[in-house]
LOTI-825458 format. One record per residue: residue in three letters; x, y, z of N, C-alpha, C in turn. Coordinates in pm, whole numbers, plus 50000, padded with zeros to 5 digits. Example, Ala and Ser with C-alpha at 12.3 -4.5 7.8 and 13.67 -1.06 7.14 Angstrom:
ALA513194943150780512304955050780513204967050780SER512854977550708513674989450714512905000350787
END
This chain:
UNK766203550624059766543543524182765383545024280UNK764393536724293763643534824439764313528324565UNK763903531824659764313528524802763103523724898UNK762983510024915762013501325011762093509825174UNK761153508525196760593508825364762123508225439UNK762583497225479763253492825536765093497525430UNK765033504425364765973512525331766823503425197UNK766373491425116767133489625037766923498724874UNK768123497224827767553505724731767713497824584UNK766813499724531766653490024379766313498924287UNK766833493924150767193499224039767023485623909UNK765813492523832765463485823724765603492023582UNK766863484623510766573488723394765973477523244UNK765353488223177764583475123078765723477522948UNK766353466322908767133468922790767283455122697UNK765673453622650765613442522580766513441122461UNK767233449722418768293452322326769523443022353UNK769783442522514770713432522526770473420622544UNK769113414922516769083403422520768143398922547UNK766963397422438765503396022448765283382322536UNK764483386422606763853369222680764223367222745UNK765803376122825766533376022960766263381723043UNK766453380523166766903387823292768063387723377UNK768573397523413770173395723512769323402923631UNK770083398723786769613403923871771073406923974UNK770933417224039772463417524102772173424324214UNK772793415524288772583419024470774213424824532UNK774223434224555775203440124578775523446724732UNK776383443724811776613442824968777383450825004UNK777223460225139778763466425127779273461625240UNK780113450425190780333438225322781443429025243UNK782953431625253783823426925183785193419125281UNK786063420025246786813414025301787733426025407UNK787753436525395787933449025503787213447725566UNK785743440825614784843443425699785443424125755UNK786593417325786786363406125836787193409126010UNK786293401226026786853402826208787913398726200UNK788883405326316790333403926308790493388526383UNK791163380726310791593367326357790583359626293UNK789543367226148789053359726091788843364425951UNK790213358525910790343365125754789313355325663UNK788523363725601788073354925499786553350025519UNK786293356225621784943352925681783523359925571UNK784313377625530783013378325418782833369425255UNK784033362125263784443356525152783473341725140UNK783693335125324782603323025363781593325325329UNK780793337425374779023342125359778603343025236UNK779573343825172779023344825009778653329824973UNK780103322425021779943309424957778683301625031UNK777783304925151776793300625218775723309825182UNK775573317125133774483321725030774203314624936UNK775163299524883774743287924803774633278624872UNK774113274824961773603263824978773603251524943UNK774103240624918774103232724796773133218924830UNK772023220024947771063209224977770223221025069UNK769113213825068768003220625131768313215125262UNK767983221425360767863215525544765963221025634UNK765833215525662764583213925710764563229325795UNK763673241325813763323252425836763873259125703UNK764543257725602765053265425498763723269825390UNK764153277625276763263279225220762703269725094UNK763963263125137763873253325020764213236625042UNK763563232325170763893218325278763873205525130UNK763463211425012763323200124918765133194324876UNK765393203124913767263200324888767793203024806UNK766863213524657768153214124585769163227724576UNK768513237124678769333242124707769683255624567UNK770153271224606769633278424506770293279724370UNK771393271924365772133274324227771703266924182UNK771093254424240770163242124173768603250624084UNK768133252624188766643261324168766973270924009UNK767893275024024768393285823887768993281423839UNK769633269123788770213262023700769123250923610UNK768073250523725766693241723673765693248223641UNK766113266223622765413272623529766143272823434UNK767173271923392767903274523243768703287723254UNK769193289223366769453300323420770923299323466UNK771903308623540773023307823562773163317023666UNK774083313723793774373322323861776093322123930UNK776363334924016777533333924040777783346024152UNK779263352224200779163357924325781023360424291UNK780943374524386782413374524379782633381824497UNK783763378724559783743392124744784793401524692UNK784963415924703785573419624711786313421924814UNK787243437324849787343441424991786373451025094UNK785673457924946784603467624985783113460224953UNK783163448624970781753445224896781943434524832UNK780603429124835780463415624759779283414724708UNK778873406124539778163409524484777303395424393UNK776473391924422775573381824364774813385324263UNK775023376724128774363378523987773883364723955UNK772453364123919771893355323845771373358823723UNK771023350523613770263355023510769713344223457UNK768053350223375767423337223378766223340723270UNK765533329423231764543336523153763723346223212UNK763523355623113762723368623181761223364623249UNK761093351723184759443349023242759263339923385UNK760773339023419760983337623562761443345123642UNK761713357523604762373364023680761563364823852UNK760263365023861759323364223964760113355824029UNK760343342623991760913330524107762253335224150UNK762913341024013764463342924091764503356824213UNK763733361124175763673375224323763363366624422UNK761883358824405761653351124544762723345324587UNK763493334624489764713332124591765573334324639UNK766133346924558766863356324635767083360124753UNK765683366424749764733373624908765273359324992UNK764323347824983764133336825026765403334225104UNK766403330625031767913324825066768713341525161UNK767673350525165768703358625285767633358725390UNK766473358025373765763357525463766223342125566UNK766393331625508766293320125555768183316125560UNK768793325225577770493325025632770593321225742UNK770833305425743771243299925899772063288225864UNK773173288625816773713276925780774113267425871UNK774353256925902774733245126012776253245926034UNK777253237626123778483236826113778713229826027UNK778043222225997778783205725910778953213725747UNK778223227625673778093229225580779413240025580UNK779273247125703780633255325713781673249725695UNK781583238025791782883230225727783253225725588UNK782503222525522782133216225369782823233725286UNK782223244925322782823257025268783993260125293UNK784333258725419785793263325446787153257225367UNK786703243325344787653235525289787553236425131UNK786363239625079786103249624977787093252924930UNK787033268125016787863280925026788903279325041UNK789573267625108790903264625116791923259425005UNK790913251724876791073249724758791083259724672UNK790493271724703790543289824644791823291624672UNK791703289724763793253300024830794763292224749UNK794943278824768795653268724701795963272024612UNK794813276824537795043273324316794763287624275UNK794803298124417794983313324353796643313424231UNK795893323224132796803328724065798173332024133UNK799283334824032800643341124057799813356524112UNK799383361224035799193376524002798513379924157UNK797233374324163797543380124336798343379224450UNK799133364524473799863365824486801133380624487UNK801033382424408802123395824333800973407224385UNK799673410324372799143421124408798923421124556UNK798523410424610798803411824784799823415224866UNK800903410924775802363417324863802213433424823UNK802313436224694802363453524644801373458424772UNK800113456824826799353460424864799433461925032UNK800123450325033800583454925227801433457925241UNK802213465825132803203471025141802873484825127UNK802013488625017801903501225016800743509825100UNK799543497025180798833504325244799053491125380UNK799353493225457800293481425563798633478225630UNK798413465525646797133461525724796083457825635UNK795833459725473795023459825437795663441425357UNK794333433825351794833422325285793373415425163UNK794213409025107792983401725015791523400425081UNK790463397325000789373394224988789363375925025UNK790403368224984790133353625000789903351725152UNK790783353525209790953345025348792093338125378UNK792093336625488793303328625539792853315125577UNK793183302325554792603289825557792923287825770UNK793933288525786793993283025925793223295426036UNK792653305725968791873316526067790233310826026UNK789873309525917788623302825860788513288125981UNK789373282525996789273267526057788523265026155UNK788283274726246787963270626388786343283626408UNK786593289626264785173298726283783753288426290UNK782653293826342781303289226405780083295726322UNK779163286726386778073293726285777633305426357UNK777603303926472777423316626609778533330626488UNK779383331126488780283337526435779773342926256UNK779773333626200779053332426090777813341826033UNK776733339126183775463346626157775683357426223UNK776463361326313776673374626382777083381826237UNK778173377426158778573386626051777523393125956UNK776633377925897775413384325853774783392525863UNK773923392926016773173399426057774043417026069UNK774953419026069775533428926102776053435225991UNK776303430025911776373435925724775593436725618UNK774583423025670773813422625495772743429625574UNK772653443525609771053451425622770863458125476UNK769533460825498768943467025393769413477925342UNK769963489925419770493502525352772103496625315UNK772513485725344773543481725270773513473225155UNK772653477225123772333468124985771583475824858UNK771883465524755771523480224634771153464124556UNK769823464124510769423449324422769253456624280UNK770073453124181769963461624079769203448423923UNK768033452823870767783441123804767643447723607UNK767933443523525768303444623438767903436323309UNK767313435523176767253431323057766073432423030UNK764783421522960763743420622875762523424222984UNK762703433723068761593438123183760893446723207UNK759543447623262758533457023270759103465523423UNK759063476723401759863481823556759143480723649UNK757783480723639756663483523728756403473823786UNK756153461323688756153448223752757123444623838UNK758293449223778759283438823838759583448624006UNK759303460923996759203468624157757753462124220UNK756833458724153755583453924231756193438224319UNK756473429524252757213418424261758443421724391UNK759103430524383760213429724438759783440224588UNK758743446024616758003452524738757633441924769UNK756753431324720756293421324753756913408524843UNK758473406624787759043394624856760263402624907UNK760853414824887761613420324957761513424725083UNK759983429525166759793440625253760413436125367UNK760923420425415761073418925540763043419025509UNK763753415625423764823414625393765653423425466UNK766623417925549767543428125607766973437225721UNK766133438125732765653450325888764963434925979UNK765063426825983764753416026075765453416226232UNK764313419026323765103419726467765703407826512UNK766213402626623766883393326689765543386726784UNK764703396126800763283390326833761973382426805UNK762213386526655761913380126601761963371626511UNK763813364726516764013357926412763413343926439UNK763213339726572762303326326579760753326626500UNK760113339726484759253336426453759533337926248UNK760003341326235760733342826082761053330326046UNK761733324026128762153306226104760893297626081UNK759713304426146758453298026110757853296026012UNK758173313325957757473314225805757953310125737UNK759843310025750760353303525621760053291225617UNK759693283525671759533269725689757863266125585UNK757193278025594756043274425551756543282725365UNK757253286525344757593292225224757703283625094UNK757363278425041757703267324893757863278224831UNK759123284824809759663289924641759763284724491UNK760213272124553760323262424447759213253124364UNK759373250324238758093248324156757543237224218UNK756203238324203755383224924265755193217624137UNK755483205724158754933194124006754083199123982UNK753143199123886751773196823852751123214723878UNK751673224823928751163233023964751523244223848UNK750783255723802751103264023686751883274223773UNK752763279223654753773287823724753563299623782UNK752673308623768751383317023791751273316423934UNK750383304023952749913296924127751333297424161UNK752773291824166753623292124214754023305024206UNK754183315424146754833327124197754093334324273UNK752783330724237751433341224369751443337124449UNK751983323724505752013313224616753553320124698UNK754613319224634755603323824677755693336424734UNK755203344524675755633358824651754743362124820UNK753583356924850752603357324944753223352925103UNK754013341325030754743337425163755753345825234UNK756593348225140758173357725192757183367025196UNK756403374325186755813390725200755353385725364UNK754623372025388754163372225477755003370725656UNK756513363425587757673366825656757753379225680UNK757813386925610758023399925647757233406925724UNK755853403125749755343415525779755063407925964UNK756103393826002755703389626120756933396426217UNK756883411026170757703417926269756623426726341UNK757113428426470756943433926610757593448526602UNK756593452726721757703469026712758263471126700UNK758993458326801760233460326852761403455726728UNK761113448926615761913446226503761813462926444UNK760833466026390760203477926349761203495926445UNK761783492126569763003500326611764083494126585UNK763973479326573765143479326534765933481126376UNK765053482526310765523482926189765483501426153UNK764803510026215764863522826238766353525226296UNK766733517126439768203520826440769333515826317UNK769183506126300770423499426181770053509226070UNK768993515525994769183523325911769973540325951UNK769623541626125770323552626141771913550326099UNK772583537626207773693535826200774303537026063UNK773333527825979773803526825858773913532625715UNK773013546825700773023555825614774303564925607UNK775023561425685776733571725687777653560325580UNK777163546825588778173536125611779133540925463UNK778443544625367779323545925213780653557625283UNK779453572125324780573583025317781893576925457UNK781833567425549782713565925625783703557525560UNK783393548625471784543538525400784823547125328UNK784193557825232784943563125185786053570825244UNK785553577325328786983583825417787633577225486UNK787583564225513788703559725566789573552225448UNK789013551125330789323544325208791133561825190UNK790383568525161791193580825166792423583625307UNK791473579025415792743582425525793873570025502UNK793343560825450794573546625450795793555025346UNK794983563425266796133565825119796723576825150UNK796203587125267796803596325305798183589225394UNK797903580225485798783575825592800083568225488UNK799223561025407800683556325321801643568225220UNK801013577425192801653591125107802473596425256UNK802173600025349802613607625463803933600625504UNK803663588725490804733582225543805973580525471UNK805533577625328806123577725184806783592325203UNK806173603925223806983615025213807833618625311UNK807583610925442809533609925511810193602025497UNK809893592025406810833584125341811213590425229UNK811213597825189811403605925056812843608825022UNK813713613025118814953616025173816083601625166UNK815303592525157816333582625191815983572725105UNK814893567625045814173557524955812403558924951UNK812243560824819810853558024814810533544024755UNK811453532624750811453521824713811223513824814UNK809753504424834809933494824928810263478924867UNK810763471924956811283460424849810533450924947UNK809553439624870808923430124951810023418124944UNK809453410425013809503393325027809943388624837UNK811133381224809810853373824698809753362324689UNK809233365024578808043352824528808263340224468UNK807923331324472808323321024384807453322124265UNK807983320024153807413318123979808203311223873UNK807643306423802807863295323678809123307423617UNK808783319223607810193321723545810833331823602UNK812093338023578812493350023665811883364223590UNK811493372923738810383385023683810803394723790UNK810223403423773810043413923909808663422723848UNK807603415524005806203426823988806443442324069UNK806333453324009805873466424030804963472924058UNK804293477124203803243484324222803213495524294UNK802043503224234801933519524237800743517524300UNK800593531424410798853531524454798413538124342UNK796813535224315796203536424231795193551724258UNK795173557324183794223573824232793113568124312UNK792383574524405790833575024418790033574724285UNK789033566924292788153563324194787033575224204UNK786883582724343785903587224386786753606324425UNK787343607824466787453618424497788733621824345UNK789513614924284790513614624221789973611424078UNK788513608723997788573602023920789273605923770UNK789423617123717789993621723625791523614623638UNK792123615423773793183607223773793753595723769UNK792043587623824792063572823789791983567123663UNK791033575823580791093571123434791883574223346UNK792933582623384794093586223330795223572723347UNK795143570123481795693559723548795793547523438UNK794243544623461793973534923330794263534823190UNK794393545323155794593546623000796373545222983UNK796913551623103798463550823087798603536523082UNK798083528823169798373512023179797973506823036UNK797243507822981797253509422831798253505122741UNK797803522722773799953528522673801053518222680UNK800763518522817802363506222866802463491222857UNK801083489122844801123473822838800893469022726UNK800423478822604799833472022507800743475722390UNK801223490222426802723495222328804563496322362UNK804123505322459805693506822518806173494722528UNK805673487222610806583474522674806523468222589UNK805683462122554806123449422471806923456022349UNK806933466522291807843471722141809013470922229UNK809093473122398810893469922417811473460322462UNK810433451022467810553435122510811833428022388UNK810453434422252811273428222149812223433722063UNK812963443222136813643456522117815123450722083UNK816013448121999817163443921949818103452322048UNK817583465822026818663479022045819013477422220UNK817683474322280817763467622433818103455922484UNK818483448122361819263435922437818143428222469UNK817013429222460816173414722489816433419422622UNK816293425222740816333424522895814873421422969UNK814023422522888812643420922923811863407722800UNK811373402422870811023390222794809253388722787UNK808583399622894807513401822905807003409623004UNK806043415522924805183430223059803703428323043UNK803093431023172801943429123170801363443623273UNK800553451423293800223464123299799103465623372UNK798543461923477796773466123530796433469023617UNK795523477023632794823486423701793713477923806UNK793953476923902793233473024015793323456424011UNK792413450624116792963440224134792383429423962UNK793403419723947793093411023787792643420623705UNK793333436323699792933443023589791313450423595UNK790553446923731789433451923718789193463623778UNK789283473323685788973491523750787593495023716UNK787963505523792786153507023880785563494423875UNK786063487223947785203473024010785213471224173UNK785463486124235786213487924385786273496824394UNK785833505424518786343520224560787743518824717UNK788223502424738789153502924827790413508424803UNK791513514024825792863514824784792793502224723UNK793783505124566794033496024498795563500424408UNK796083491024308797073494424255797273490324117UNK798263501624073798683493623932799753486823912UNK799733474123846800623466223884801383463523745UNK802943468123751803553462323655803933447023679UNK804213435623584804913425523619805943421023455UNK807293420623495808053423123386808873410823401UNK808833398823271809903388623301811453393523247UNK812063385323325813843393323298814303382923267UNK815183387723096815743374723062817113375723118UNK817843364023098818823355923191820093367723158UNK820223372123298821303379023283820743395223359UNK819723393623334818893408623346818643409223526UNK819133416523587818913418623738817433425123752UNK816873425623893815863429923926816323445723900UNK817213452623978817323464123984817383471723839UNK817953461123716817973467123582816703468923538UNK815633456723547814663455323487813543469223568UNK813633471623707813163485823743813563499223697UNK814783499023639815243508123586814503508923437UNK814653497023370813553504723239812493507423234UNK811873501023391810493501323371810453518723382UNK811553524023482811263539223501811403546423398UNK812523539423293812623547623203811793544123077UNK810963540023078809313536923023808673547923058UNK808513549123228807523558823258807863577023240UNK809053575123253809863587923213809633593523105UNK809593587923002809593588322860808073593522851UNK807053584722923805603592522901805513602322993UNK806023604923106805863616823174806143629423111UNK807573624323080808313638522973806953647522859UNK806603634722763805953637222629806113646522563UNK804843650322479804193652222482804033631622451UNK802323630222486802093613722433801693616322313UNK801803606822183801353612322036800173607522062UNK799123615921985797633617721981797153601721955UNK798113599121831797413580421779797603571421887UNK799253575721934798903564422068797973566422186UNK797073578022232796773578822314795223574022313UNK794803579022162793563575922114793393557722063UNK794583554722055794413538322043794233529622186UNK795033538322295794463532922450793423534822449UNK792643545922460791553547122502790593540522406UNK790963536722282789763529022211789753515422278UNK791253510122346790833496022349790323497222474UNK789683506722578789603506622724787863511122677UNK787463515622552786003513122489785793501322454UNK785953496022403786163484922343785853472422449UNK786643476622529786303467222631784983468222747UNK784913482922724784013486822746782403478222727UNK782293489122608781293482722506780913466222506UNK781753461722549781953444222523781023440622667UNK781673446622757780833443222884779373448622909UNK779203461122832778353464622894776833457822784UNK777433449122707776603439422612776123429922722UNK776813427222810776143415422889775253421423019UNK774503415323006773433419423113773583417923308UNK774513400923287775113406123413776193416423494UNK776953418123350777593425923399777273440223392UNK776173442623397775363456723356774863459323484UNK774273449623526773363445523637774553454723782UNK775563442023760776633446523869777213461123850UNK777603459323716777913476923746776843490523836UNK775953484923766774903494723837774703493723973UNK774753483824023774813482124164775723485924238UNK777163487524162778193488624240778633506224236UNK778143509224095777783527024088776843534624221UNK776153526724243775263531924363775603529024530UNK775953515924514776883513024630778293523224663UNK779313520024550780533520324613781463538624542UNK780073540224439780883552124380779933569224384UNK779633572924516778953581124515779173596624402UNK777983600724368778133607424272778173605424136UNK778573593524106779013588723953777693590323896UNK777673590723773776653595323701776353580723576UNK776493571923633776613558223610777543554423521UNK777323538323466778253534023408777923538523244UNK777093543023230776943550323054777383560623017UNK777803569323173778373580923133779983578323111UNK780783566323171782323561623167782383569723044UNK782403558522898783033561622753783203576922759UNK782373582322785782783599222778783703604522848UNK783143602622949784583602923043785973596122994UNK786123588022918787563586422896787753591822796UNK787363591322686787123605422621787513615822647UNK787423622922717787753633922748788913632322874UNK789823619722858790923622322888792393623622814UNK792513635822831793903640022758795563634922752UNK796123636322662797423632422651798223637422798UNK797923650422812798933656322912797903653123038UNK797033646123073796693639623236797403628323205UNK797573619823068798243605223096799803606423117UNK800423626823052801903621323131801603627123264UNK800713635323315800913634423423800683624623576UNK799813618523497799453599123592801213593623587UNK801673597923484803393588823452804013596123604UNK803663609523590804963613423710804373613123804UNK803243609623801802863607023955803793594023994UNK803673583223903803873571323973805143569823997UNK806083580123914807423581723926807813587324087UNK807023596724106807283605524194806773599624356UNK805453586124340804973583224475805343568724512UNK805183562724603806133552524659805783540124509UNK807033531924560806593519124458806883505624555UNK806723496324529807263485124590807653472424475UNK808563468024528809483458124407809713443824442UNK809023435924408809093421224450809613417824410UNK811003405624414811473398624358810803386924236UNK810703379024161810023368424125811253360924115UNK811053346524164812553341424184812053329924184UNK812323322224009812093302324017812713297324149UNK812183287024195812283275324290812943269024230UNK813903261524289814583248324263813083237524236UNK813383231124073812493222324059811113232723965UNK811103239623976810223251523901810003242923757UNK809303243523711809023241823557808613254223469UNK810063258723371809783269323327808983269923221
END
């Protein structure tokens, strides 16, 4: 891991093994949907989607118009972006013998972040089509979640708080999240490390420590910046051409940028260990509270949902990833157990009457653990066939979890979870973007971890008796119970 001037920190690994002739690159933020101004849900969710651009505008870095998913799609290349609550994270990948252009535009497209209203608008309504054609399942994980940690909400946004936001609003968020010590550029596949840190000092140095003093004169340089290939010009001249320009953005800072980016790195070198502890005080305040409710119900019951068939979703807070992790990956491996054996063998269980018609089992949000260090949960969701009440269908789910708490768990079943939680493993960590992101998000969001190569061992060396004891945890700490309840007119 090196760390630039201005405090970002980058991480190159060469692993032509996964995929000769490639490159993945992953820009990783700690700027999510917990960080959106109140009365503007969804705002870190916008900045992502205006980090694509989809036409060039005259001072940009790229006034030719096609804008950067264009630029990397007209290398043969692919890119993409996802917000979390703790963070949000940009991956491209491309031939390795461009990788030079894709850093420049990288750099380029944060250096040159000034989007117009007319494009905000064009995003918002976007996002409003996100929000629309979201899944059941978040749905089902957003209620578990403001229920069990009250205040905390999705990563999407809210469409009628998005409506009336500004670009004034917009670039204030920017400027105030995407700095340099909040960022971790992690680059990955068929690469020389040396080069690719020479390259990335080069068009990175002004990125993120940019004063308010000098962003007029920054608007200058980007304007004189061509990232993008010139006809007729060898690719060589265009990346020495590029790389010269954004360096030369950078270095048209003033003292006075030069304190200011000295203070934002003060402010901002705490920023991990403070989310982390407030990540912890949210789970303390919901346990505290949970334990004077203890006496009277540890059951909270949300809002019924509407769904194609009748169900009831189940959610548990999920361990710390970071102070808890032996318990989180225990966590995970029990969801396993339960989703891939228990339940379904009692779905189709004669002796049970058919009361369950389907279970589904996962660990953080769409199943993605360690993909987040925010409070998160595990979410049962169980369909109930006709006849089967909500309150019955919670009852087996407990007496599911009972059954593994009790144990002992048999060795084959425990060692068959954890193969398929390798397995899946292994599968991802074949792809280069998603190698890319992990690593970024190991350094960002999971202090201490000893990266993502050390995981497999780590689950490994989780035992039968931590997975019944993850069971009585979840027995023992609050739950919340949503209804799922067809609509009149539903199509089952």
């Amino acid at each position: 891991m090196s760390v630039l001037p201005g405090g970002l920190r980058v991480c190159v690994e060469s692993v032509p093994q996964y995929g000769r002739g490639l490159a993945a690159v992953a820009l990783t933020v700690a700027a999510g949907g917990d960080d959106d101004p109140a009365g503007r849900h969804g705002t870190a969710h916008l900045v992502e989607h205006l980090m694509f651009p989809r036409s060039g505008r005259e001072g940009s870095a790229d006034p030719a118009g096609e804008g950067y998913a264009a630029l990397v799609a007209g290398a043969g290349g692919v890119c993409n972006a996802e917000t979390h609550r703790d963070h949000t994270v940009f991956h491209t990948t491309v031939p390795a013998e461009l990788l030079p252009d894709a850093l420049a535009w990288e750099a380029g497209r944060l250096l040159g972040f000034a989007p117009t209203e007319d494009v905000i608008r064009t995003e918002t309504d976007v996002i409003g089509e996100e929000i629309r054609g979201a899944g059941d399942a978040g749905r089902y994980w957003e209620s578990a979640l403001g229920a069990l940690y009250p205040g905390s909400r999705d990563s999407f946004g809210t469409a009628a708080e998005l409506a009336g936001i500004t670009a004034g609003e917009v670039e204030a968020f920017f400027r105030a999240h995407y700095t340099a010590p909040r960022m971790v550029l992690s680059v990955v596949g068929d690469v020389d490390p040396a080069r690719v840190m020479a390259v990335v000092r080069e068009v990175f140095g002004g990125v993120g420590v940019i004063g308010v003093a000098g962003e007029a004169r920054v608007a200058e340089g980007i304007r004189a910046a061509r990232v993008a290939r010139v006809a007729g010009e060898s690719r060589t001249a265009e990346q020495t051409h590029a790389a010269r320009e954004i360096r030369a953005v950078g270095k048209i800072r003033t003292a006075e940028e030069a304190r200011f980016a000295g203070e934002v790195r003060a402010a901002e070198e705490p920023r991990a260990a403070e989310q982390t502890r407030a990540a912890r005080e949210i789970r303390a305040a919901a346990q505290t509270r949970t334990a004077r409710e203890t006496h009277t119900a540890t059951e909270i019951r949300t809002v019924p949902l509407p769904a194609a068939r009748p169900g009831v979703a189940v959610g548990h807070p999920l361990a710390d990833p970071v102070a808890e992790r032996p318990a989180y990956l225990a966590q995970a491996v029990l969801a396993q157990v339960l989703g891939r054996s228990r339940l379904p063998v009692l779905a189709r269980s004669v002796r049970d009457g058919h009361r369950l018609t389907s279970a589904t089992v996962t660990c953080g949000y769409h199943g993605q653990w360690l993909a987040s260090a925010a409070p998160d949960l595990t979410l049962a969701v169980l369909g109930r066939a006709p006849g089967t009440e909500v309150g019955a269908a919670v009852d087996i789910w407990r007496s599911v979890l009972r059954a593994v708490a009790d144990g002992p768990l048999p060795e084959a079943e425990h060692r068959r979870a954890v193969n398929s939680l390798l397995v899946a493993w292994h599968r991802q960590a074949d792809s280069l973007p998603t190698r890319a992101v992990a690593l970024g998000r190991d350094a960002l969001l999971l202090p201490g971890s000893a990266g993502p190569d050390a995981l497999p061992a780590e689950l490994r060396r989780t035992t039968p008796a931590e997975v019944s004891a993850a069971a009585r945890a979840l027995l023992e700490g609050p739950v919340t119970v949503t209804e799922l309840a067809p609509q009149k007119g539903t199509v089952g």
